[in-house]
C-alpha positions as CSV (number, residue, x, y, z in Angstrom):
1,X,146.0,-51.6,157.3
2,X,142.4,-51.4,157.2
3,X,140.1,-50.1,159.9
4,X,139.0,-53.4,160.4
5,X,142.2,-55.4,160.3
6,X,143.3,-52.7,163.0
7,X,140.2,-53.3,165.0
8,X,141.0,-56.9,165.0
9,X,144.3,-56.3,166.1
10,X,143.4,-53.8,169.0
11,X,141.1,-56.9,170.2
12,X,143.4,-59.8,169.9
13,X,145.7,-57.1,171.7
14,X,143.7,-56.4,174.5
15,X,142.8,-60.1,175.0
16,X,146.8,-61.4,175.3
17,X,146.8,-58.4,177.9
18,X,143.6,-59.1,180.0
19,X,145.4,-63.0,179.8
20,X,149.2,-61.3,181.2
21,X,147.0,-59.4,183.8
22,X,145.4,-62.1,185.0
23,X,148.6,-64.1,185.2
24,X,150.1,-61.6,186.9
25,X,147.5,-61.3,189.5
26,X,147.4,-65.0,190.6
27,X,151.5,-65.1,190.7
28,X,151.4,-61.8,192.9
29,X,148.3,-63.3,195.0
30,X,150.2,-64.4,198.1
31,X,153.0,-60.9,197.9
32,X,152.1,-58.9,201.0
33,X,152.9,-54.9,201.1
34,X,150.7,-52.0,201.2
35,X,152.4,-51.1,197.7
36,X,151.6,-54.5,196.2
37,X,148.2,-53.7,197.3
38,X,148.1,-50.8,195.5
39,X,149.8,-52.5,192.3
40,X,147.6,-55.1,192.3
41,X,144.4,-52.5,192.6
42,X,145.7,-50.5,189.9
43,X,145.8,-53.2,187.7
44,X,142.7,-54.9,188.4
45,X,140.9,-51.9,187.3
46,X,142.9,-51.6,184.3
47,X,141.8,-54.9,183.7
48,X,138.2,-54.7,184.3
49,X,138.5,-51.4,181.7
50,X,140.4,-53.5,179.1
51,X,137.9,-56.2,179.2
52,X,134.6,-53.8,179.0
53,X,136.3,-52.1,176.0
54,X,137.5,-55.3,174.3
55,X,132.9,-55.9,175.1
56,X,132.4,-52.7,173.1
57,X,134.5,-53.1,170.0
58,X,132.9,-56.8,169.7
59,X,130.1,-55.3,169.8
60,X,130.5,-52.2,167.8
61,X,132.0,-55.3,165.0
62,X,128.4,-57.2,165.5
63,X,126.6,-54.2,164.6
64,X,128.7,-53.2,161.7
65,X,128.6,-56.7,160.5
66,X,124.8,-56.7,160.7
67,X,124.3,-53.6,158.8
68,X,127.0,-54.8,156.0
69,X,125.2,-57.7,155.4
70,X,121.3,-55.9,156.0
71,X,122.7,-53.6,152.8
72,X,124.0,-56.5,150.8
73,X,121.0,-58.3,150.8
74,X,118.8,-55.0,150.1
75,X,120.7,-54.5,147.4
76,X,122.7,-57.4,146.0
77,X,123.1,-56.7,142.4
78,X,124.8,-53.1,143.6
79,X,126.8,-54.8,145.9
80,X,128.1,-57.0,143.2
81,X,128.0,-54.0,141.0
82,X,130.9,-52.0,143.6
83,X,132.1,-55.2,144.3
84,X,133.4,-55.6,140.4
85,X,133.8,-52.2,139.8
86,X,136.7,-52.2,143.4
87,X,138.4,-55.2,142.0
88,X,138.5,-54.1,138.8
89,X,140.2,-50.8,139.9
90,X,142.7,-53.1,142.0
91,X,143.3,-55.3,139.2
92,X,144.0,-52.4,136.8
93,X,146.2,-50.5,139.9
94,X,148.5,-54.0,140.6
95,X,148.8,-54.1,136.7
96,X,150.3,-51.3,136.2
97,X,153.5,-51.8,138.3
């Protein structure tokens, strides 16, 4: 997997768990107990944690994403140059199976 495939998982990730939390939270709104309490403190901050780093990498993605593309157009017959030149190395690689 690629750094970016994996950073696309890690967000999609965190994101079905901020949802789970959240469920969880409502469904244990009316539970009464001083350990409940507790529970439901913990995980409230794990929550607000998960969502500012699920901020970040969307961010941190953004940026990269701007600086790809500032590059590309800087330099577009280069790009197309590596471009060709990876293919043609993946092309040649998958052929020789």
């Amino acid at each position: 997997m690629t750094n970016e495939a994996n950073m696309e998982k890690l967000m999609t990730d965190l994101k079905v768990l901020t949802h789970d939390a959240e469920a969880l939270m409502h469904a244990t709104a009316g539970q009464a107990g001083e350990k409940v309490a507790e529970l439901r403190k913990r995980l409230s901050e794990a929550l607000d944690s998960a969502k500012d780093t699920c901020r970040r990498l969307e961010d941190r993605a953004i940026a990269s994403a701007k600086v790809a593309d500032k590059t590309i157009r800087e330099h577009p017959y280069e790009s197309i140059g590596v471009a060709f030149g990876v293919g043609l190395l993946i092309g040649v690689l998958v052929g020789r199976r």
